[in-house]
PLY file of the C-alpha trace (Angstrom):
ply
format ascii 1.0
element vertex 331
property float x
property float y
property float z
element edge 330
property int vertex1
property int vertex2
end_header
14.20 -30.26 22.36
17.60 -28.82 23.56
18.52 -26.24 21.33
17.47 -23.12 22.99
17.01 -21.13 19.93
14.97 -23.19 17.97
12.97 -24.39 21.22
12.23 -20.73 21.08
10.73 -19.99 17.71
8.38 -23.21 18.74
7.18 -21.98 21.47
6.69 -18.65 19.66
4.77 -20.04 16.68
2.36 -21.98 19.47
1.79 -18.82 21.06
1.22 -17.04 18.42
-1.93 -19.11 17.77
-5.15 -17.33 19.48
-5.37 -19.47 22.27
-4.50 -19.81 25.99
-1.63 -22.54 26.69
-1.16 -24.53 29.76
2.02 -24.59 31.17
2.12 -28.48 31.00
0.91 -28.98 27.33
3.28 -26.26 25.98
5.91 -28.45 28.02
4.49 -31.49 26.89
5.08 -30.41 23.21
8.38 -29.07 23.23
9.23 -32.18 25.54
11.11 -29.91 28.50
10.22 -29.22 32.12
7.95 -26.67 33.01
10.53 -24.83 34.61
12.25 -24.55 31.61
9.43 -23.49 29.84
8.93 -20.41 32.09
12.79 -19.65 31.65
11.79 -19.56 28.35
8.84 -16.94 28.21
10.72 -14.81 30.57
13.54 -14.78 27.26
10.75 -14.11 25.21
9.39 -11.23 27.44
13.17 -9.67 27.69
13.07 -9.71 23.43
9.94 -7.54 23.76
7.31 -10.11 23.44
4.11 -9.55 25.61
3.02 -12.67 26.97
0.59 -13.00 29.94
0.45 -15.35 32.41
-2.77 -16.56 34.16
-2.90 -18.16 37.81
-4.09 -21.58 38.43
-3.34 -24.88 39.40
-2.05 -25.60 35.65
-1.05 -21.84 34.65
-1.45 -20.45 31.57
0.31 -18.79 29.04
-1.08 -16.03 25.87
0.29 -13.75 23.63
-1.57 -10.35 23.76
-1.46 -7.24 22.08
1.55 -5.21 23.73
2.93 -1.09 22.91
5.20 -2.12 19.74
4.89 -4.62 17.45
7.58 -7.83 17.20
8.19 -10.28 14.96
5.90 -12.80 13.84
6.56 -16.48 12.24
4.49 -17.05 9.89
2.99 -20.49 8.22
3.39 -21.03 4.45
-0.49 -20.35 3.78
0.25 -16.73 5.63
2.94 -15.83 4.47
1.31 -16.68 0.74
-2.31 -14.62 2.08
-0.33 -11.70 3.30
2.04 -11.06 0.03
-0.82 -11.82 -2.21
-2.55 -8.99 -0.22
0.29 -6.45 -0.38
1.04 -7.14 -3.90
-2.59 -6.01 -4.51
-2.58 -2.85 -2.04
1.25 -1.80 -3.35
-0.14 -2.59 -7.31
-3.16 -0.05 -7.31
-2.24 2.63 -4.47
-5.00 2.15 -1.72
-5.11 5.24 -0.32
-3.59 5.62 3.29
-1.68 2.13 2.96
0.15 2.32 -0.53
3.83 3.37 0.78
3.63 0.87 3.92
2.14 -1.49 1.83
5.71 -1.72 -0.65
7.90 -1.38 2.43
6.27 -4.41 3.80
6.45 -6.06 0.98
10.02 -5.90 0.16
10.96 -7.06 3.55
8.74 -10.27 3.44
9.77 -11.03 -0.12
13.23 -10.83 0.95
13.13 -13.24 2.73
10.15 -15.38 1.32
11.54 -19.00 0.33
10.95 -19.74 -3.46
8.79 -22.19 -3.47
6.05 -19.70 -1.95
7.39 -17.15 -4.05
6.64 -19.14 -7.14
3.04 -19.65 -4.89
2.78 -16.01 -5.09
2.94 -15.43 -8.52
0.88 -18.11 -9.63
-2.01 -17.19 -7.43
-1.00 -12.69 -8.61
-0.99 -14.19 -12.50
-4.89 -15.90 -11.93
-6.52 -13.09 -10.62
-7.83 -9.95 -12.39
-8.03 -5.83 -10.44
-10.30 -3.17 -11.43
-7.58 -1.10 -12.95
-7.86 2.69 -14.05
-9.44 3.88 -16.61
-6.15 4.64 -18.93
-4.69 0.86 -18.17
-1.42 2.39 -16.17
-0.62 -0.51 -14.16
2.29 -0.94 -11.88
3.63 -4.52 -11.50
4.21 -5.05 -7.38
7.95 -6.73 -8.09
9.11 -3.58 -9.93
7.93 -1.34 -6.89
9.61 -3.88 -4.29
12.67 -3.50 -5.94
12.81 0.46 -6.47
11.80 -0.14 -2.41
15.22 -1.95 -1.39
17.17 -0.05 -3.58
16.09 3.29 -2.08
16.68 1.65 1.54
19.79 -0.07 0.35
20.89 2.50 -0.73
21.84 1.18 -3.95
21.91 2.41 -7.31
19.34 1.15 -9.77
19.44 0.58 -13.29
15.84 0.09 -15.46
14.90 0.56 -18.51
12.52 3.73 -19.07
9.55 5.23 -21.44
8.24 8.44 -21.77
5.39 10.05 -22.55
6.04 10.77 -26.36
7.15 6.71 -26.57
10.81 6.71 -26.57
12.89 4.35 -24.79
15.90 4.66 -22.65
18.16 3.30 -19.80
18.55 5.18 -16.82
21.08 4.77 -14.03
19.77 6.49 -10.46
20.51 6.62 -7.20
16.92 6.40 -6.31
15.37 8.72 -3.22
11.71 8.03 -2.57
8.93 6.15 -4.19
5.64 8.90 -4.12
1.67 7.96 -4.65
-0.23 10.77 -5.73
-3.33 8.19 -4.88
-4.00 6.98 -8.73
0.48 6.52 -9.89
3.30 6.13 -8.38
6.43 8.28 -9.21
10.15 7.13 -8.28
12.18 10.34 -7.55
15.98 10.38 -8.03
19.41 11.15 -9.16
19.63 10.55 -12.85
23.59 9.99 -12.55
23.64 10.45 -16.53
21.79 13.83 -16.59
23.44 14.92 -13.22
20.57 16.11 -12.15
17.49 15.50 -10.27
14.16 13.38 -12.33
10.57 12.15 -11.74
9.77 8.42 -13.40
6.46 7.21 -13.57
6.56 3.93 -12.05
4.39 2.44 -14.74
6.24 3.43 -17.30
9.30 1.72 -15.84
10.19 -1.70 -16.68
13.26 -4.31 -15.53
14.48 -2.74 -12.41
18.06 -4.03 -11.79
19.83 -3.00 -8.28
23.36 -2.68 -8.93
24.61 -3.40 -6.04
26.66 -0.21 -5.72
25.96 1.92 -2.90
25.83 5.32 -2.17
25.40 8.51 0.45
22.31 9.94 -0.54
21.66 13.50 -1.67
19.38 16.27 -0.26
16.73 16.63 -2.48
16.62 20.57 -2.54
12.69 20.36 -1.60
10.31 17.83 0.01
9.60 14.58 -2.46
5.91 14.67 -2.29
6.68 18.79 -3.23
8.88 17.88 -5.91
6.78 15.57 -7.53
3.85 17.94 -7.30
6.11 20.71 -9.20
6.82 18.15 -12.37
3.05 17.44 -12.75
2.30 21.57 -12.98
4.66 21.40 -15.78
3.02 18.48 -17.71
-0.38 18.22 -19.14
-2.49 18.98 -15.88
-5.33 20.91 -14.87
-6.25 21.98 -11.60
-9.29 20.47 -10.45
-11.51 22.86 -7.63
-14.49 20.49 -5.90
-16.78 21.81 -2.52
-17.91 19.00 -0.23
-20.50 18.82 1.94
-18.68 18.07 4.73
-15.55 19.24 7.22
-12.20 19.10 5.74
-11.04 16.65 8.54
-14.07 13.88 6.84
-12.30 14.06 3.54
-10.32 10.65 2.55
-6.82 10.72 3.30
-5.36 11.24 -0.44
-7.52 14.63 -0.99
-5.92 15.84 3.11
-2.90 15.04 1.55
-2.71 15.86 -1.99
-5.24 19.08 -2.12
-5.19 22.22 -0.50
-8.32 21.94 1.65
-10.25 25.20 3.09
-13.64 25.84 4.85
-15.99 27.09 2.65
-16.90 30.95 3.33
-19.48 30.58 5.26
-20.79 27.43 5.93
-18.23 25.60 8.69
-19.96 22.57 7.70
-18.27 22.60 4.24
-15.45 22.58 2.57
-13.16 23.29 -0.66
-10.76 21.43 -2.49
-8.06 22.13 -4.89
-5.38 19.84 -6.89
-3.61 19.24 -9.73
-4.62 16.11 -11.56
-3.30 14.91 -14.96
-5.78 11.99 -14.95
-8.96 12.35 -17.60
-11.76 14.04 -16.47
-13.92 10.53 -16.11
-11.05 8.99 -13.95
-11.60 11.90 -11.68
-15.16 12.33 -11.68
-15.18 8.40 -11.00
-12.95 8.93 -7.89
-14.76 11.26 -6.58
-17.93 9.81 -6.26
-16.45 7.31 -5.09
-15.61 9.08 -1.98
-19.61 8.74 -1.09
-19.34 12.41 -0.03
-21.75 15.12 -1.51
-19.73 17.37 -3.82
-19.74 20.02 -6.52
-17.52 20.46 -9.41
-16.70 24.41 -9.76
-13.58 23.27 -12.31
-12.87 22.84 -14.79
-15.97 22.28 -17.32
-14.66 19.62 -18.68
-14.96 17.56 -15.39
-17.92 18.64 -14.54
-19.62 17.63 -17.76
-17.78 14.31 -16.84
-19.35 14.19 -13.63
-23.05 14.80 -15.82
-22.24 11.82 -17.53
-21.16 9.11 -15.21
-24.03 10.22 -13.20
-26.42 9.90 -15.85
-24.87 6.58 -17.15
-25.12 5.17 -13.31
-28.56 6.07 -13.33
-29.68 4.98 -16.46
-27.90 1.39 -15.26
-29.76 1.29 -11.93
-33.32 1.97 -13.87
-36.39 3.38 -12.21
-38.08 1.41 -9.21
-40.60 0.37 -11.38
-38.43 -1.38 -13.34
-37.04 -3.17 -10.30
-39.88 -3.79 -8.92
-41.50 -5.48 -12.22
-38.54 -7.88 -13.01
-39.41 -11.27 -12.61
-36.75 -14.32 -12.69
-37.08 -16.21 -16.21
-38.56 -20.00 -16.26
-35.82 -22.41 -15.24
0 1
1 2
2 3
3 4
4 5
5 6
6 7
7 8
8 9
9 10
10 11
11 12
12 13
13 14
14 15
15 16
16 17
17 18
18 19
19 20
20 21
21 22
22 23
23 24
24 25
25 26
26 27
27 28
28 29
29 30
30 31
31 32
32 33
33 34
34 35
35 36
36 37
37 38
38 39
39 40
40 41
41 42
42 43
43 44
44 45
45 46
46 47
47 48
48 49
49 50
50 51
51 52
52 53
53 54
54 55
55 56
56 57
57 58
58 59
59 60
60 61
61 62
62 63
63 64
64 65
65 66
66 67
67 68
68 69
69 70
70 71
71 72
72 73
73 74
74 75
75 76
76 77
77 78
78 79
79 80
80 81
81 82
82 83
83 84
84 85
85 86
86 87
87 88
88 89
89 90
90 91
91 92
92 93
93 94
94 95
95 96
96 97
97 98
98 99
99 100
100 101
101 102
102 103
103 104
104 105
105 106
106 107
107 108
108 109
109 110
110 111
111 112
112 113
113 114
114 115
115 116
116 117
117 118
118 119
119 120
120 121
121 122
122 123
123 124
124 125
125 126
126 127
127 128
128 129
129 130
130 131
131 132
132 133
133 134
134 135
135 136
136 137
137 138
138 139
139 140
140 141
141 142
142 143
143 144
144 145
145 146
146 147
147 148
148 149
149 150
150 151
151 152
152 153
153 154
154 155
155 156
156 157
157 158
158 159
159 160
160 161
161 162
162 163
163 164
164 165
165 166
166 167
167 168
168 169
169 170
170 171
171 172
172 173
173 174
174 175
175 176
176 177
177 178
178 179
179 180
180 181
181 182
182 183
183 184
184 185
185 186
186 187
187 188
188 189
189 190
190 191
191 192
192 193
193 194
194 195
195 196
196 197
197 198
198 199
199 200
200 201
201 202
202 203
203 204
204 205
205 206
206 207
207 208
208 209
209 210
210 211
211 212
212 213
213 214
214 215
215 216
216 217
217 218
218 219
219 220
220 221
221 222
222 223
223 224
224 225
225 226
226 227
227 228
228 229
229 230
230 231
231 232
232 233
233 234
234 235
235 236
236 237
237 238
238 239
239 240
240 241
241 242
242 243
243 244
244 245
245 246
246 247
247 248
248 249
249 250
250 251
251 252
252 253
253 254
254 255
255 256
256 257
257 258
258 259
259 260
260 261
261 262
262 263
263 264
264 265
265 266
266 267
267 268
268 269
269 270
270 271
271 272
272 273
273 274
274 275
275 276
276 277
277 278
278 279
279 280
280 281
281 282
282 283
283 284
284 285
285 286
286 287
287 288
288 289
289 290
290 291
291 292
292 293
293 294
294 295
295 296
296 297
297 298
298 299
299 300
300 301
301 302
302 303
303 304
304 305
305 306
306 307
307 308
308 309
309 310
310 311
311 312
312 313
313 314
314 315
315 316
316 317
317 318
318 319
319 320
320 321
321 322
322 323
323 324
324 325
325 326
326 327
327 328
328 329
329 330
């Protein structure tokens, strides 16, 4: 193999496979010396690639975990795991990873060849999420494109609903894509309004990059701050929950999305307070599922929710007794 380049992203892709490498065999299988071969990890070392070498009569080679991380090549079956994986994470806002979760995915289906694209969506269109409780879904492809376009930038056109049911088309030059942990909101420059707007990403539908770009604005306040400040003015309540443990135990989206405070006397404990325009059950539902002992002080209306998933959960799980007492029916 002469050309240097592609002799390269071989040698890459084998090394890249957990594994040590003798000198000779990766020589052997890109059919150079094994002078060149070291020529060649050196290059790969200079483009930031850690790869150690082991002593020996043969000599080794291994790619091991360095400070940054480079570029991987990827097999078809990967690259189809790792999208399918994204496109679930970016879809239903896991909390922590939802933002790097649609940045990575616009770059990989960027350049993703179509054949695994149409992989993608095949394997996306067979499977079925737990999604919330009021069916607001966000399709993955709509968020990858609101992604480029805000790191384009570019302006975006889409077609938009809102929450009374009426259509229209926007025009934006979009600024930041937000998760509050259960929706995602696209903040941006409505160019027709002149002004700036929050758009519920699920309520969005055929995203179309323009292709014109643009010098971005200063949003007068921070996004996640911004979109905070629209939800106040919708149909929200603010939600007030103690936990019975240190703020710093909370999950990420309450650190981030509450305002968190020790509770007066007891350092073990903690108080929580947020906006939420979710129903009460959604919210209830999320907390518990934060496995963390809590107490609703607000409003009533979620903590009567809270009574009732709790009672439903335990009328599902049955007493002992009950457990113990089933027996498996005749074949």
């Amino acid at each position: 193999m002469t050309d240097t380049p592609a002799r390269l992203l071989t040698l890459l892709s084998l090394l890249q496979t957990p594994r040590e490498w003798p000198g000779s065999e990766l020589a052997g299988r890109l059919r150079v010396s094994t002078r060149t071969i070291r020529r060649d990890i050196d290059r790969l070392r200079e483009l930031g690639y850690p790869v150690e070498a082991t002593l020996g009569a043969e000599g080794g080679y291994r790619l091991v975990a360095g400070a940054a991380m480079p570029p991987l090549l990827l097999d078809d079956e990967e690259a189809v795991a790792i999208a399918v994986g994204l496109r679930a994470g970016a879809g239903h806002a896991i909390e922590g990873v939802e933002e790097a979760s649609v940045r990575a995915l616009a770059k990989l289906e960027q350049v993703l060849p179509g054949r695994l694209r149409h992989r993608v969506g095949a394997l996306q269109s067979a499977t079925i999420a737990v999604t919330r409780g009021d069916g607001a879904t966000v399709d993955p492809r709509t968020l990858t494109a609101m992604a480029a376009a805000v790191a384009g930038p570019e302006r975006l056109r889409f077609a938009y609903r809102d929450r009374d049911g009426a259509h229209t088309k926007r025009l934006v030059e979009p600024y930041r894509l937000v998760s509050t942990g259960s929706r995602w909101y696209l903040v941006a420059y409505d160019l027709e309004r002149d002004d700036w707007r929050t758009f519920r990403v699920d309520r969005v539908a055929d995203p179309f990059p323009t292709g014109a770009r643009f010098t971005p604005r200063e949003l007068p306040m921070d996004a996640v701050d911004f979109v905070r400040r629209g939800l106040r003015g919708r149909e929200t309540y603010e939600v007030e929950v103690s936990f019975g443990v240190p703020a710093q135990e909370l999950p990420q989206w309450l650190q981030t999305h509450a305002e968190v405070s020790p509770e007066p006397g007891d350092a073990g404990r903690c108080r929580a307070r947020f906006e939420s325009g979710d129903a009460a059950e959604w919210v209830a539902a999320r907390l518990a599922l934060t496995g963390l002992p809590f107490t609703v002080h607000g409003p009533a209306s979620l903590a009567a929710a809270a009574r009732g998933l709790a009672d439903r959960l335990a009328a599902g799980a049955g007493t002992g007794q009950e457990r113990r007492g089933t027996t498996r029916p005749d074949a």
